[in-house]
C-alpha positions as CSV (number, residue, x, y, z in Angstrom):
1,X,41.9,20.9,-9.8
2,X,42.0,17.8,-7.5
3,X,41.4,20.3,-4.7
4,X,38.3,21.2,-6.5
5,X,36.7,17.6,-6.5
6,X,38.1,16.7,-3.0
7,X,35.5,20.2,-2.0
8,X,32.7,19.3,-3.7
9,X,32.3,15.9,-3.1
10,X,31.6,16.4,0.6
11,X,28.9,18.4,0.0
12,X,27.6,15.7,-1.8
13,X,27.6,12.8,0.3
14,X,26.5,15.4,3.2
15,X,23.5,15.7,1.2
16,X,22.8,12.2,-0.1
17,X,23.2,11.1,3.5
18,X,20.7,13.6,4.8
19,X,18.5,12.3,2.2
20,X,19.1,8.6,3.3
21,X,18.9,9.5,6.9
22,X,15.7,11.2,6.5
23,X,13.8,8.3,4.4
24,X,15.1,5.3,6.7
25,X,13.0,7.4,9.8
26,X,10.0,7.1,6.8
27,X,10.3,3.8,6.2
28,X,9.7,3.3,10.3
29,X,6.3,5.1,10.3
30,X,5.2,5.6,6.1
31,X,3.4,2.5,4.3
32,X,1.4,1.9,0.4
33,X,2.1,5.6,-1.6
34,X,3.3,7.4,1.0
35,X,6.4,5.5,1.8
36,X,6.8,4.8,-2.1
37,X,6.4,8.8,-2.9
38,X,9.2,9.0,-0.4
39,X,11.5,6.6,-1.5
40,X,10.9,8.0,-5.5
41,X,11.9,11.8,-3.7
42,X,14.6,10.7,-2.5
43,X,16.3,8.6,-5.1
44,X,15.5,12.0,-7.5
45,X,17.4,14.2,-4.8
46,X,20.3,11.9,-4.9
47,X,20.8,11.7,-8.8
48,X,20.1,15.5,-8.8
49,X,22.9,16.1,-5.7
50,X,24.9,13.4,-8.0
51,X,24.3,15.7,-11.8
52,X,25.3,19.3,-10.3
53,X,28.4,17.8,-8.3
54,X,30.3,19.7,-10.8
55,X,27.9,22.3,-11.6
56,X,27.5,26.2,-10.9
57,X,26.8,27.2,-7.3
58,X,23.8,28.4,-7.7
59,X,22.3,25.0,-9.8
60,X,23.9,23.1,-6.7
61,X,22.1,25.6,-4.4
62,X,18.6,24.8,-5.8
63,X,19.3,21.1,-5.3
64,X,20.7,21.8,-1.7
65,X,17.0,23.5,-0.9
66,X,15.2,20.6,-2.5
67,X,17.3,18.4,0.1
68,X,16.5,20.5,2.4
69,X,12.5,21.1,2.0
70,X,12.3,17.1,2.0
71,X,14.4,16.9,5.0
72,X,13.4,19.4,7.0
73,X,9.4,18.5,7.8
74,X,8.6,22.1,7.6
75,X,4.8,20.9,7.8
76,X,5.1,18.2,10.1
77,X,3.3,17.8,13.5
78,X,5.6,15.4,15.5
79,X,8.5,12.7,14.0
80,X,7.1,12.0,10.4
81,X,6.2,14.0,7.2
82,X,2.6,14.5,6.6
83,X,1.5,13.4,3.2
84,X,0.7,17.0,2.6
85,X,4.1,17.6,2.9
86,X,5.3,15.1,1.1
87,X,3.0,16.5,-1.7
88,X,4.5,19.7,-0.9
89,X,8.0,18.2,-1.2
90,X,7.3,16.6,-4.4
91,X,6.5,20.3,-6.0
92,X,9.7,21.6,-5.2
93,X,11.9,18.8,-6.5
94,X,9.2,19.0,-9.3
95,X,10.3,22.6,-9.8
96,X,14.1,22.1,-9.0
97,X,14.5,19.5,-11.8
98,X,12.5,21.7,-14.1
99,X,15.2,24.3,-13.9
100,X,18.0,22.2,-13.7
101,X,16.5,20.6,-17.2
102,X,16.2,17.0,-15.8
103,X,12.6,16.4,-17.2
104,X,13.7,12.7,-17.3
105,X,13.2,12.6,-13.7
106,X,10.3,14.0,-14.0
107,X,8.7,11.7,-16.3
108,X,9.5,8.8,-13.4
109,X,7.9,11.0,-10.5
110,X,4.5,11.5,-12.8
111,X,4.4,8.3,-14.0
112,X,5.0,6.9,-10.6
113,X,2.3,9.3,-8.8
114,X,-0.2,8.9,-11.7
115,X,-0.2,4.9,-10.8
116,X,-0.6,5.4,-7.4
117,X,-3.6,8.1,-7.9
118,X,-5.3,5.5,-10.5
119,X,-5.0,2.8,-7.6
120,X,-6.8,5.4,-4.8
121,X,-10.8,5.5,-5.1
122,X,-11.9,8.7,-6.7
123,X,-12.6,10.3,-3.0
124,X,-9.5,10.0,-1.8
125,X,-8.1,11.8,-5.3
126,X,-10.2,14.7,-4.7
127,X,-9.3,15.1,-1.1
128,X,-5.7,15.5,-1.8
């Protein structure tokens, strides 16, 4: 059973470090929401990559995608996300944490967007 933990638990700092990775490049060109819907993404991936450690394969697969969407910048033009994608990135860890039954992280990534949308003028809400 140790050999077990010893193979999962590379996966999971390979992932938590990709998620690190990828937010300090944000932090370098991200500021206001942006850079704070980043930093809430990626401290949900890394407590979801933490929760299914030990899961099924396939509930650790669904995280690994979410890791991967943010990661990735499918969307992007040039070195940093868009904030469409980052809205983009938020659905799917939205999505992933729904499945995986973690609606407490959802509750912090609503409740941290809806204070941020309340602080935009109403413009700026519709254009999203």
């Amino acid at each position: 059973m140790a050999g077990e933990q010893r193979s999962v638990e590379p996966g999971t700092d390979v992932l938590i470090r990709k998620v690190d990775s990828h937010l300090a490049l944000l932090r370098g060109g991200l500021h206001g929401p942006e850079l704070a819907l980043a930093e809430l993404l990626a401290r949900c991936l890394r407590e979801l990559v933490v929760s299914t450690a030990q899961a099924s394969a396939a509930d650790r697969g669904l995280v690994r995608v979410a890791v991967h969407y943010f990661v990735l910048r499918r969307e992007s033009r040039g070195r940093l996300l868009s904030v469409r994608s980052l809205a983009a990135a938020e659905r799917v860890v939205d999505k992933v944490a729904r499945q995986l039954g973690r609606v407490d992280l959802l509750a912090d990534l609503h409740h941290e967007r809806v204070a941020h949308d309340e602080a935009r003028p109403v413009g700026d809400a519709l254009l999203r």
